[in-house]
N, CA, C and O atoms as CSV, one atom per row, in Angstrom:
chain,resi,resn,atom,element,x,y,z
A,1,UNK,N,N,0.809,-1.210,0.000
A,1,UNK,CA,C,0.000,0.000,0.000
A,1,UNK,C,C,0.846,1.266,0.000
A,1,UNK,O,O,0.464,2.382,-0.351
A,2,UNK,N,N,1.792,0.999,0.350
A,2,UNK,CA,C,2.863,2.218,0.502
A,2,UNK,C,C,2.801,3.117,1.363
A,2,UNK,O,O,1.808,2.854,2.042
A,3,UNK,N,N,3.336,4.132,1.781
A,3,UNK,CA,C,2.800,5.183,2.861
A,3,UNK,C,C,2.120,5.995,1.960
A,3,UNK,O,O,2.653,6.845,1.247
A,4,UNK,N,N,0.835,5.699,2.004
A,4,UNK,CA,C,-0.801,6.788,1.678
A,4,UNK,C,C,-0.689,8.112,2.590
A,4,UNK,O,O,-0.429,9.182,2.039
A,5,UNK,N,N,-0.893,8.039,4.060
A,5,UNK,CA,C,-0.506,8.795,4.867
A,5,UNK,C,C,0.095,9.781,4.448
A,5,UNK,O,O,-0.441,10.815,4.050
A,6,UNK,N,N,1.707,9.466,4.516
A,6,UNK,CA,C,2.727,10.448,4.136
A,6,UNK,C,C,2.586,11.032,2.880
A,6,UNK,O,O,2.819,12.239,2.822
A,7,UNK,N,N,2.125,10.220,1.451
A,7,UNK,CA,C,1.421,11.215,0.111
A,7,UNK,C,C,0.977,12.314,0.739
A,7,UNK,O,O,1.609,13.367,0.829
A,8,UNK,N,N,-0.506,12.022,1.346
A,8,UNK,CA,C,-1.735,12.829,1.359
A,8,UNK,C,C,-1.245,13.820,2.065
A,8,UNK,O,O,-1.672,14.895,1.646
A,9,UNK,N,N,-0.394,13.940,3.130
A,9,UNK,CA,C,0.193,14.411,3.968
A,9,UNK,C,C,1.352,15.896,2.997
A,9,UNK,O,O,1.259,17.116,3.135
A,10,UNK,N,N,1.959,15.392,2.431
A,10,UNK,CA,C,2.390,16.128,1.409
A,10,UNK,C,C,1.964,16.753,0.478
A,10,UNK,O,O,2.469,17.776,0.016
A,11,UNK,N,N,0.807,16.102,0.035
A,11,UNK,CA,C,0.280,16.751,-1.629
A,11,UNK,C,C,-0.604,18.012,-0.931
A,11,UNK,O,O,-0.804,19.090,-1.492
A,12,UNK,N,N,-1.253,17.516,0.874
A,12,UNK,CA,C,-2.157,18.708,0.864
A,12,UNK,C,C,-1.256,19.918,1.501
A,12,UNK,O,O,-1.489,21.126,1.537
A,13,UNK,N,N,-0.119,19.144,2.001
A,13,UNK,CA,C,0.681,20.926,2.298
A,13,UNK,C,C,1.353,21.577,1.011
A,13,UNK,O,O,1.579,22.786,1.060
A,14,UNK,N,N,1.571,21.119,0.271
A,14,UNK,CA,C,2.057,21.664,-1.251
A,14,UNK,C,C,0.784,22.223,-1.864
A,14,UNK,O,O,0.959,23.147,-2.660
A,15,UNK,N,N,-0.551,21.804,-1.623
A,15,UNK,CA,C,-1.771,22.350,-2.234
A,15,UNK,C,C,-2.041,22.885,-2.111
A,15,UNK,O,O,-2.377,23.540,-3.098
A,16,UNK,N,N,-2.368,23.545,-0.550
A,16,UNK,CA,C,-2.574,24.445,0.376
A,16,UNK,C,C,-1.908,25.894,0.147
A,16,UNK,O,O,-2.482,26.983,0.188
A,17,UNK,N,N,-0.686,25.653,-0.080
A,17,UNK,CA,C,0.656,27.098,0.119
A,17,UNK,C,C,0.170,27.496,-1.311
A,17,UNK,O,O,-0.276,28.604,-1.606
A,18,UNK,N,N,0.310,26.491,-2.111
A,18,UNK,CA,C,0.269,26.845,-3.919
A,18,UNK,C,C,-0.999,27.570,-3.768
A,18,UNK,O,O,-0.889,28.794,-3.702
A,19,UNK,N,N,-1.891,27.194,-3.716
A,19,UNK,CA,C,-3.838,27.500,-3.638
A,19,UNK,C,C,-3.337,29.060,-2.981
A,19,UNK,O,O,-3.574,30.032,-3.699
A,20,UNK,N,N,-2.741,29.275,-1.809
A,20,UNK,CA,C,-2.632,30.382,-1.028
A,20,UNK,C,C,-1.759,31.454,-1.508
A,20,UNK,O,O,-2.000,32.603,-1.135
A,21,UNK,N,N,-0.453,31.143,-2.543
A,21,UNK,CA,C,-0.160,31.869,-2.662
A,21,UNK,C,C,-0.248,32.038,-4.368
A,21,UNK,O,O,0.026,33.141,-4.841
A,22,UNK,N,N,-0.535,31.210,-5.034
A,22,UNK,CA,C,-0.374,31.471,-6.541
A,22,UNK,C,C,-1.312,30.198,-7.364
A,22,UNK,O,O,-0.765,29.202,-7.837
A,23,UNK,N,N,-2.606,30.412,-7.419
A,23,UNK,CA,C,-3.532,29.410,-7.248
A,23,UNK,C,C,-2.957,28.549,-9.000
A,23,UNK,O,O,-2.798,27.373,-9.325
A,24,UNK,N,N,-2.779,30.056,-9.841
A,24,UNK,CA,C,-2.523,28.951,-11.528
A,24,UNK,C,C,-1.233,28.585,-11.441
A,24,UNK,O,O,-0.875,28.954,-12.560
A,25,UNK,N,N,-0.420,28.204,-11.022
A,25,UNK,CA,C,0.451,27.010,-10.226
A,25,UNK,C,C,0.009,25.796,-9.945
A,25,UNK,O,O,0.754,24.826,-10.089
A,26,UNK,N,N,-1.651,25.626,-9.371
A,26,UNK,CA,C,-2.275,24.275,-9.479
A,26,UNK,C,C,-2.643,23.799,-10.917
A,26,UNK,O,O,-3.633,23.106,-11.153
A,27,UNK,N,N,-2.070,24.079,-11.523
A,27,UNK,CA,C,-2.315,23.428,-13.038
A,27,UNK,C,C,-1.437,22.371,-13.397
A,27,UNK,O,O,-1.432,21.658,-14.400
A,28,UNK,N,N,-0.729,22.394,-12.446
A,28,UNK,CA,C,0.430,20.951,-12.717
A,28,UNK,C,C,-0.273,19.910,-11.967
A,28,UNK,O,O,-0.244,18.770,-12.432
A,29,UNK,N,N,-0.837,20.111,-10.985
A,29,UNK,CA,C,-1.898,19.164,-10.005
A,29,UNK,C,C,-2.899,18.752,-10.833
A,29,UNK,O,O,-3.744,18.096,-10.224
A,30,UNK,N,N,-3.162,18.920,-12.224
A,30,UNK,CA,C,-4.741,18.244,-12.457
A,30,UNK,C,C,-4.317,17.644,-13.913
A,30,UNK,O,O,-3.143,17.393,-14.187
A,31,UNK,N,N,-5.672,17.391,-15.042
A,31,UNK,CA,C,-5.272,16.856,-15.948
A,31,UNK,C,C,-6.574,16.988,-16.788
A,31,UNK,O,O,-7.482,17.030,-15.958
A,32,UNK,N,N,-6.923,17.045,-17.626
A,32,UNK,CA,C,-7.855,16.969,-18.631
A,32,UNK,C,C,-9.039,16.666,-17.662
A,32,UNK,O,O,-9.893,17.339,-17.085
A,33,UNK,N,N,-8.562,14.793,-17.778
A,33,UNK,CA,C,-9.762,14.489,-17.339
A,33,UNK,C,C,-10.079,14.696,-15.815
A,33,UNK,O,O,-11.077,14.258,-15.242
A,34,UNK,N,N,-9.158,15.369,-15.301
A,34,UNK,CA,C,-9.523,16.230,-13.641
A,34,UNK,C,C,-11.256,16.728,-13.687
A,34,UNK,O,O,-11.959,17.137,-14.611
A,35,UNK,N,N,-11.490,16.506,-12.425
A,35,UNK,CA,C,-12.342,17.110,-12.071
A,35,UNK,C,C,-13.140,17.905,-10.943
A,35,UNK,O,O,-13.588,17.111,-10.116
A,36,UNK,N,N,-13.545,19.617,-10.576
A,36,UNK,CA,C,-13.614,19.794,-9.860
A,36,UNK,C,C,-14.890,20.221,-9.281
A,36,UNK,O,O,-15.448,21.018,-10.036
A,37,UNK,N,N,-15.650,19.943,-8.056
A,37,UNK,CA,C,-17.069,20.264,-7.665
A,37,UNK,C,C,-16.879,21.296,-6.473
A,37,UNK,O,O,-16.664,20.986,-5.302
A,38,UNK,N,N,-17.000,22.606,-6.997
A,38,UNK,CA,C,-17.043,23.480,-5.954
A,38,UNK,C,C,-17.871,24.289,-5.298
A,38,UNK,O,O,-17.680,25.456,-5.638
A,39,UNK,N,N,-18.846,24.145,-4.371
A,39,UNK,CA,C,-20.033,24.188,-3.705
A,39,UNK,C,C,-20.943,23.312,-5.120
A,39,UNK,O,O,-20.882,22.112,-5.386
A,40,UNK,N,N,-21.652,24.267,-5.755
A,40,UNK,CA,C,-22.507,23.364,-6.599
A,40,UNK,C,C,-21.777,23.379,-8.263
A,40,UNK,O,O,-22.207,22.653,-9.159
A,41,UNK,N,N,-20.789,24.203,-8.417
A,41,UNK,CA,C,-20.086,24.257,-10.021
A,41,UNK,C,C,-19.565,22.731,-9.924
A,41,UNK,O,O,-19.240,22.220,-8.853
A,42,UNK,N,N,-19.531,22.168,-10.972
A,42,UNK,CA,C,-18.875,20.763,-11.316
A,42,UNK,C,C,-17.795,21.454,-13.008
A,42,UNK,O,O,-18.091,21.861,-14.131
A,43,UNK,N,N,-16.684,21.251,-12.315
A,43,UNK,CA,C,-15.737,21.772,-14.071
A,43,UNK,C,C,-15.045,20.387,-14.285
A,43,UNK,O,O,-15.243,19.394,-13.585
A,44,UNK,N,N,-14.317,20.458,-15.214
A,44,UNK,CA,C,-13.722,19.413,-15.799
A,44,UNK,C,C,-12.518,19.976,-16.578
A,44,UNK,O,O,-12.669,21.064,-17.132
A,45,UNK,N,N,-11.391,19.365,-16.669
A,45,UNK,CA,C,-10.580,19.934,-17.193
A,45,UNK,C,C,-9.630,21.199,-16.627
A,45,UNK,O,O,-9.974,22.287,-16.164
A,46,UNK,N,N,-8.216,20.586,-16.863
A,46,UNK,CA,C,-7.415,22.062,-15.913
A,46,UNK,C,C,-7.480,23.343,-15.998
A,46,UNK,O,O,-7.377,24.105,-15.037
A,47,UNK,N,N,-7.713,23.772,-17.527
A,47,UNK,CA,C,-7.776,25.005,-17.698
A,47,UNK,C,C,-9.569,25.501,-17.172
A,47,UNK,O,O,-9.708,26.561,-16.561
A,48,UNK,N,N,-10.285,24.990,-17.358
A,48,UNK,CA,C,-11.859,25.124,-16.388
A,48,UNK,C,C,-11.215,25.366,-14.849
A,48,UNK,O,O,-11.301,26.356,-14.123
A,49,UNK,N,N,-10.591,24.179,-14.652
A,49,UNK,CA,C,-10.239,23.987,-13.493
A,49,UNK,C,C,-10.013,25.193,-12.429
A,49,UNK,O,O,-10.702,25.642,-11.513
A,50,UNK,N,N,-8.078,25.683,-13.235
A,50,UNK,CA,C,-7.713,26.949,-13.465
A,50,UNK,C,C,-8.422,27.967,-13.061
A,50,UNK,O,O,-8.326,28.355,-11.897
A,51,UNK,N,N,-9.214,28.541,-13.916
A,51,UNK,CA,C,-10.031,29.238,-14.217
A,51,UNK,C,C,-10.421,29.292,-13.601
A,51,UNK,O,O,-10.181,30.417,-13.163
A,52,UNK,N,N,-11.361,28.594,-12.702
A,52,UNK,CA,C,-12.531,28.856,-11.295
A,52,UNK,C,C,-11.949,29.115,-10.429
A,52,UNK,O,O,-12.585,29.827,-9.652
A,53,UNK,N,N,-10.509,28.780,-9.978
A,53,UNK,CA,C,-9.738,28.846,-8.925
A,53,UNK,C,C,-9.347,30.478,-9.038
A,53,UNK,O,O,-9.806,31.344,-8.293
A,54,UNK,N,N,-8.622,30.652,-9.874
A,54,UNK,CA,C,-7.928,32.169,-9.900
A,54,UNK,C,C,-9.520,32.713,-10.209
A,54,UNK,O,O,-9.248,33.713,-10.874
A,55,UNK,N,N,-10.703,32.684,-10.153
A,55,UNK,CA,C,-11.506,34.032,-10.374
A,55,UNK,C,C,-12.291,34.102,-8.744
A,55,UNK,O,O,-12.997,35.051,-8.405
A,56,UNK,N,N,-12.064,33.173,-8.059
A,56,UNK,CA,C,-12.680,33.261,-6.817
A,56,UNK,C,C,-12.614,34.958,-6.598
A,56,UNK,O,O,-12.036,35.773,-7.317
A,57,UNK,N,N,-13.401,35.203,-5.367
A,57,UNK,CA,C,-13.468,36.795,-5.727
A,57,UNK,C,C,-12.552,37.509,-4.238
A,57,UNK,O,O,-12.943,38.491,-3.607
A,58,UNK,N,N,-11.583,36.894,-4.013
A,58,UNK,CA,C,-10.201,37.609,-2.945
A,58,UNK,C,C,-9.239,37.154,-3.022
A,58,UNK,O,O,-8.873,36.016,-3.318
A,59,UNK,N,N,-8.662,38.176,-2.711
A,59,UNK,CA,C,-6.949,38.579,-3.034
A,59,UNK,C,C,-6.018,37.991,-1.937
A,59,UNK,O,O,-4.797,38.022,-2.091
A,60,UNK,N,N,-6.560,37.487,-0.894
A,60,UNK,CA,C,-5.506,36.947,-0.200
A,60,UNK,C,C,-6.442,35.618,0.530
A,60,UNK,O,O,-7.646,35.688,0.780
A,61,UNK,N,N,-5.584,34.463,0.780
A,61,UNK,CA,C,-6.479,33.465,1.630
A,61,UNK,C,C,-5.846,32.599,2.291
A,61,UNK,O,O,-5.502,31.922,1.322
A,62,UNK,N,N,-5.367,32.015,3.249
A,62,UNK,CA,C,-5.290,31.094,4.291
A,62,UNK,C,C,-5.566,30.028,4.699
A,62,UNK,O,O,-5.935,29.947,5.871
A,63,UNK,N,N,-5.509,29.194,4.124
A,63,UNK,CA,C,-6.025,27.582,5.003
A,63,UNK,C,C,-5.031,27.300,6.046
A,63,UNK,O,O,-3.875,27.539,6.396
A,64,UNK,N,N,-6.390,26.493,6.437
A,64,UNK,CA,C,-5.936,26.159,8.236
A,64,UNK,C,C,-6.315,24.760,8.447
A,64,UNK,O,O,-7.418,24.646,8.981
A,65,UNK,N,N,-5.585,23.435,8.123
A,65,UNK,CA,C,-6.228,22.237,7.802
A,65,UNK,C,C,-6.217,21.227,9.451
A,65,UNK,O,O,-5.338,20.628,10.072
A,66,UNK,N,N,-7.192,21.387,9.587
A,66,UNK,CA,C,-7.696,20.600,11.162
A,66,UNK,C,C,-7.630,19.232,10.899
A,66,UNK,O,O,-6.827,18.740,11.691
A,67,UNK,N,N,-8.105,18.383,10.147
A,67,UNK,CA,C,-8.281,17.271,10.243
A,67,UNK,C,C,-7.383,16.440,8.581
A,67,UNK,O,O,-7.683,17.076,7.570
A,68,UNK,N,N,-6.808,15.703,8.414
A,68,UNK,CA,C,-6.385,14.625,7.405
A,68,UNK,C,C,-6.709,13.683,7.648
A,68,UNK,O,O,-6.823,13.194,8.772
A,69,UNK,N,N,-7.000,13.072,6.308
A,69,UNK,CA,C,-7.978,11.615,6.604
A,69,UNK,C,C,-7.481,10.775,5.153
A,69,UNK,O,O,-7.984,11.265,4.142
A,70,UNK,N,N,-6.832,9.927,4.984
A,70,UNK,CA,C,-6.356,9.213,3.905
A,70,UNK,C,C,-6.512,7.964,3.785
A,70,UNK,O,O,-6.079,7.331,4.749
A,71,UNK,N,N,-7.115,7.166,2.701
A,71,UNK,CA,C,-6.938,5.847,2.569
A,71,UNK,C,C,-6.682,5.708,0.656
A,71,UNK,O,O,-6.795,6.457,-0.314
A,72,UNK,N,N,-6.184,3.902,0.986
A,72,UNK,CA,C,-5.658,3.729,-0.266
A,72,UNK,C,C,-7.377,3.623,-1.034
A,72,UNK,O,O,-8.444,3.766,-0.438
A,73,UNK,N,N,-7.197,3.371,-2.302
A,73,UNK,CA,C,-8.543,3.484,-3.045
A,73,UNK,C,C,-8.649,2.929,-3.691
A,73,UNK,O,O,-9.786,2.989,-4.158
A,74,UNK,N,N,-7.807,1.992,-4.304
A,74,UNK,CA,C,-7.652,0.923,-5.593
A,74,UNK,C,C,-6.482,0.144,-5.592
A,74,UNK,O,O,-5.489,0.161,-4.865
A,75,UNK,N,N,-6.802,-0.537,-6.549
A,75,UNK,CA,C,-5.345,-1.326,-6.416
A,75,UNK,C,C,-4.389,-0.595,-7.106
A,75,UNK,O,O,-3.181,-0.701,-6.895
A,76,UNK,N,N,-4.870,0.108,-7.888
A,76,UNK,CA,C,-3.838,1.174,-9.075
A,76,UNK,C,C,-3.285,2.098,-8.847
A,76,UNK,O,O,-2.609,2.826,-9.574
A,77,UNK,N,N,-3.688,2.182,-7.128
A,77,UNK,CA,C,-2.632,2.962,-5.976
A,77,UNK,C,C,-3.137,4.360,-5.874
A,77,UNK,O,O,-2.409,5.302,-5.559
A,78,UNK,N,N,-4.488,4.475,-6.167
A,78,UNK,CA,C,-4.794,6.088,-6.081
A,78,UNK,C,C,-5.025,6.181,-4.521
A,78,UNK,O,O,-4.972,5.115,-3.908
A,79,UNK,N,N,-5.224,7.100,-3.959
A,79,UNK,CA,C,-5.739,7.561,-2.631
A,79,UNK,C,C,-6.663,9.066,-2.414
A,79,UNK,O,O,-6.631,10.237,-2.792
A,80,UNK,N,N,-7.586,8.040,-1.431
A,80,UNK,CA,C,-8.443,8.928,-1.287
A,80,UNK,C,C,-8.366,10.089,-0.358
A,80,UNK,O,O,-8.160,9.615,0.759
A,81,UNK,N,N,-8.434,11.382,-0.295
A,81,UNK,CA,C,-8.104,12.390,0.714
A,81,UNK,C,C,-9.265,13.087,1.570
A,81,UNK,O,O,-9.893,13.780,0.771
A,82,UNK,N,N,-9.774,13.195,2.740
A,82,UNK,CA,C,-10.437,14.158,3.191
A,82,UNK,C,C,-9.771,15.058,4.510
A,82,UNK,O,O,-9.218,14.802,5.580
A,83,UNK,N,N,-10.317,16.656,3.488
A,83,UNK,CA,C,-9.472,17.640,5.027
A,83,UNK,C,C,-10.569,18.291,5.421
A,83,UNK,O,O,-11.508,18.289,4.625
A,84,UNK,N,N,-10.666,18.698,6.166
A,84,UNK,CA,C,-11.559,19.504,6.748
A,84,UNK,C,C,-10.578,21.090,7.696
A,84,UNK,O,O,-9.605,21.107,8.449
A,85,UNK,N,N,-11.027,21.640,7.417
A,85,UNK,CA,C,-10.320,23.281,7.913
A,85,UNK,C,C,-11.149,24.603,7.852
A,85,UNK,O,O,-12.374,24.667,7.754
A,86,UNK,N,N,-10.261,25.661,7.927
A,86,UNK,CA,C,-10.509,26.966,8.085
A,86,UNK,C,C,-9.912,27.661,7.187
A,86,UNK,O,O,-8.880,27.320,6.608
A,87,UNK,N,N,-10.490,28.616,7.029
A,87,UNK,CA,C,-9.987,29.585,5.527
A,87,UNK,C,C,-10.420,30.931,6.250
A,87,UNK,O,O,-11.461,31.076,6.891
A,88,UNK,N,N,-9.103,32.219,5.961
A,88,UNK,CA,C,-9.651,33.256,6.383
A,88,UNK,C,C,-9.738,33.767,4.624
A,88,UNK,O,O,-9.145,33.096,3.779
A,89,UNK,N,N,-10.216,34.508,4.392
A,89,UNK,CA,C,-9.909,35.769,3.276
A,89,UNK,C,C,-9.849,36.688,3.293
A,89,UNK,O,O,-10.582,37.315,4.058
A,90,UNK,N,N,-8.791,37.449,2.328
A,90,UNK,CA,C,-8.778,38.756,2.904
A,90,UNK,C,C,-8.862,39.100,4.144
A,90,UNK,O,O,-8.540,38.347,5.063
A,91,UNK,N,N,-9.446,40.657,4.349
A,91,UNK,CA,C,-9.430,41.233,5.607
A,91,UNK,C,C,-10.445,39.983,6.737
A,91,UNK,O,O,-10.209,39.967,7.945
A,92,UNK,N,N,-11.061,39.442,6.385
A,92,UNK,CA,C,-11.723,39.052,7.761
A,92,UNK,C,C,-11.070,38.185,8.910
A,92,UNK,O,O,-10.051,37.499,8.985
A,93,UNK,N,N,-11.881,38.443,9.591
A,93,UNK,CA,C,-11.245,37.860,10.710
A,93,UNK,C,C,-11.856,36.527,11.073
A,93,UNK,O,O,-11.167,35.635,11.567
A,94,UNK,N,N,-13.006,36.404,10.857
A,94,UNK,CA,C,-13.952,35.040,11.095
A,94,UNK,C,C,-13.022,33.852,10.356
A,94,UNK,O,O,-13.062,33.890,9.126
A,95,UNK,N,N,-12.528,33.228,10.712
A,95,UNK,CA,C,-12.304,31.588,9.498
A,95,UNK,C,C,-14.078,31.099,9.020
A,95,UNK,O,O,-15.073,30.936,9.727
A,96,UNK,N,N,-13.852,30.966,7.361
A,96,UNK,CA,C,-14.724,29.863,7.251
A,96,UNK,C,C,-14.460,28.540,7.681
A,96,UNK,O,O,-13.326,28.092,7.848
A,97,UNK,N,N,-15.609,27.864,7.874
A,97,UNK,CA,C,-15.249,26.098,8.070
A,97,UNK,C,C,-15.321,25.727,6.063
A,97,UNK,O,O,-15.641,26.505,5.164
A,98,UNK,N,N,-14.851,24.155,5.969
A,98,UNK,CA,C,-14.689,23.881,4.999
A,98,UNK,C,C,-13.798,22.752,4.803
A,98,UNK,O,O,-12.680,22.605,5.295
A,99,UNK,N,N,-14.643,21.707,3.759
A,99,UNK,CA,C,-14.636,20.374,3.426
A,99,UNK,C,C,-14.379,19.848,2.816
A,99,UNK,O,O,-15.398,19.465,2.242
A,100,UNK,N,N,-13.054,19.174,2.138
A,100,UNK,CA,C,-12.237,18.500,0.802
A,100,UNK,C,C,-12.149,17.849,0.843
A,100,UNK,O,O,-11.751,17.318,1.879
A,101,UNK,N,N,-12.449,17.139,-0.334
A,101,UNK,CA,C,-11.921,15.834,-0.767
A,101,UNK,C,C,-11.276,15.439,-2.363
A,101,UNK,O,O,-11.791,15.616,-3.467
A,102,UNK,N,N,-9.608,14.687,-1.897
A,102,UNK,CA,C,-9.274,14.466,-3.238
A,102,UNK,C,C,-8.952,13.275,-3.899
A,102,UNK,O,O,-8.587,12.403,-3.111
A,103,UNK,N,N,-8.965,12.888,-5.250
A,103,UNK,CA,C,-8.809,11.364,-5.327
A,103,UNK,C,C,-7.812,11.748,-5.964
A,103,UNK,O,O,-7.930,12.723,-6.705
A,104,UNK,N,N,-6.728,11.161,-5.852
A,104,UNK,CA,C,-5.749,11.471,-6.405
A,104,UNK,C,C,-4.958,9.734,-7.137
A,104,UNK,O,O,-4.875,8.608,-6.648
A,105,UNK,N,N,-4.560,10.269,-8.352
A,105,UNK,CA,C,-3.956,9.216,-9.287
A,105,UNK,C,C,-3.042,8.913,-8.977
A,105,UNK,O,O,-2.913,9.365,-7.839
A,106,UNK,N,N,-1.682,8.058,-9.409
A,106,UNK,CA,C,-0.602,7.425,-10.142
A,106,UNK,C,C,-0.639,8.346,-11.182
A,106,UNK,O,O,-1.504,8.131,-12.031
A,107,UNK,N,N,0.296,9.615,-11.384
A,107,UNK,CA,C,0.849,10.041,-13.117
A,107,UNK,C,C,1.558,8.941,-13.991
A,107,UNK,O,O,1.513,9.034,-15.218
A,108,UNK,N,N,2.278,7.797,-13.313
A,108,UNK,CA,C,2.922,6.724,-13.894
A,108,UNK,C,C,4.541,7.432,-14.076
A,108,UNK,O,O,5.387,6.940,-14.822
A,109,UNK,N,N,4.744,8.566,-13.310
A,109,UNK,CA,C,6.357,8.976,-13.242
A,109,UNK,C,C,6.686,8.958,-11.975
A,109,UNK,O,O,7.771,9.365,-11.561
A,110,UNK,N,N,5.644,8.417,-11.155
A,110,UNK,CA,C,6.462,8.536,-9.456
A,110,UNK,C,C,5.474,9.873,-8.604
A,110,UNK,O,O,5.805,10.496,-7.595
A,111,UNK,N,N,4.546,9.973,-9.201
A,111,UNK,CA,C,3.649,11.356,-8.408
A,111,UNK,C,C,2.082,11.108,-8.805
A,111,UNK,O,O,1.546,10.332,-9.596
A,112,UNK,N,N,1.721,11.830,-8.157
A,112,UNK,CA,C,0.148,12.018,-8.203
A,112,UNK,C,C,-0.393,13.356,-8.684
A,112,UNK,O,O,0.189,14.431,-8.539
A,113,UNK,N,N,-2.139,13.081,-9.556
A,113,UNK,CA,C,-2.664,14.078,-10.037
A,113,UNK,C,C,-3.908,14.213,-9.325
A,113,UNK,O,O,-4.526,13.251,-8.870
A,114,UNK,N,N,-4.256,15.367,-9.236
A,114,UNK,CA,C,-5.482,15.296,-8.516
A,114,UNK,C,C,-6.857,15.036,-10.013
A,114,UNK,O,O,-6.964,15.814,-10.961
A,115,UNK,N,N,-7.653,13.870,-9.823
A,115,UNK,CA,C,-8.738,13.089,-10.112
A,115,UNK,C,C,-10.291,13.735,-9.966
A,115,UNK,O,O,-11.134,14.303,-10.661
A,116,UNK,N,N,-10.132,13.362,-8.888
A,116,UNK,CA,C,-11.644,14.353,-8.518
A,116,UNK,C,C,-10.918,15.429,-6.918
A,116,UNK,O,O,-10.125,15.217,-6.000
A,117,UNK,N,N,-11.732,16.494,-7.352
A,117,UNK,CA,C,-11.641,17.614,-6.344
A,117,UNK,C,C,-12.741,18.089,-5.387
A,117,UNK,O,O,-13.210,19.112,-5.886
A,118,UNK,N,N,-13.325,17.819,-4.300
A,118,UNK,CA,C,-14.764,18.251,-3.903
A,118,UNK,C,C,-14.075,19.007,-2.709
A,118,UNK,O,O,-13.185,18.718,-1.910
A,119,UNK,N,N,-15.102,20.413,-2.998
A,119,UNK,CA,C,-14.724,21.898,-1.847
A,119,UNK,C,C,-16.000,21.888,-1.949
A,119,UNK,O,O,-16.741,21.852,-2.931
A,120,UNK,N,N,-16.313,21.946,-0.134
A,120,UNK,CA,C,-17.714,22.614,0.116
A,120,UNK,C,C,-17.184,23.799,1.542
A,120,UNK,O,O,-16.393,23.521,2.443
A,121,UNK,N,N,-17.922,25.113,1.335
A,121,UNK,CA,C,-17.950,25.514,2.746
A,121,UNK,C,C,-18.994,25.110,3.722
A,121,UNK,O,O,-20.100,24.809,3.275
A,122,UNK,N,N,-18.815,25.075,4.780
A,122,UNK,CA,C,-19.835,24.513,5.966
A,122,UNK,C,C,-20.297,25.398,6.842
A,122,UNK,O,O,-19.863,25.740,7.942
A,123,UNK,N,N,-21.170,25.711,6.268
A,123,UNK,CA,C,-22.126,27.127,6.922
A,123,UNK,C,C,-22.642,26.400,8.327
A,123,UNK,O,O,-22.798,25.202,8.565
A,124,UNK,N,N,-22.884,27.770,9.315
A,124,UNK,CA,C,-23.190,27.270,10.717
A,124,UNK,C,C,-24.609,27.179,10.724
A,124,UNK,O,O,-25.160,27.949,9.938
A,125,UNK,N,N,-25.254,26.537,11.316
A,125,UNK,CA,C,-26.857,26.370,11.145
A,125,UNK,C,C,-27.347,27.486,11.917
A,125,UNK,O,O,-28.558,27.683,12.016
């Protein structure tokens, strides 16, 4: 199975900083057939992908990842990711809550692509 752990462990602190500090930088993370569901948008494809990421509507953002949760997912060695965290933006001070999950591939050179992407925020009732 390999260390899953230690991947997931890595790909989401490299995801995180990239996302935070220079989001079209995540374009090496995905692939055609990538796909991402963000609250209710479903895109496909990196440059879609791309695209939704850099038009979010603030200039500065923060994750704060509380929880990692990893298992293997196939035999073809993908792994499955869930984080759960906090996001400030911009000026505020409140963190949102907020819910990921990634499936991430075998590229077949020794690394992983992100597969499917699911971001939800978690509004307080």
């Amino acid at each position: 199975m390999g260390d899953f752990n230690g991947i997931a462990k890595a790909f989401t602190d490299f995801y995180y900083n990239t996302f935070d500090t220079n989001r079209s930088a995540l374009s090496a993370l995905y692939r055609e057939q990538s796909m991402l569901t963000f609250e209710t948008a479903a895109i496909q494809g990196t440059v879609g992908i791309i695209e939704k990421l850099s038009s979010l509507p603030f200039s500065k953002i923060q994750h704060q990842v509380s929880t990692l949760d990893a298992q293997p997912s196939s035999g073809e060695g993908a792994i499955l990711v869930q984080v759960t965290g906090a996001l400030l933006v911009d000026e505020e001070q409140r963190p949102m809550n907020y819910a990921q999950t990634f499936q991430l591939l075998p590229d077949g050179q020794g690394s992983y692509f992100v597969f499917n992407d699911i971001f939800r925020l978690i509004y307080n009732a």
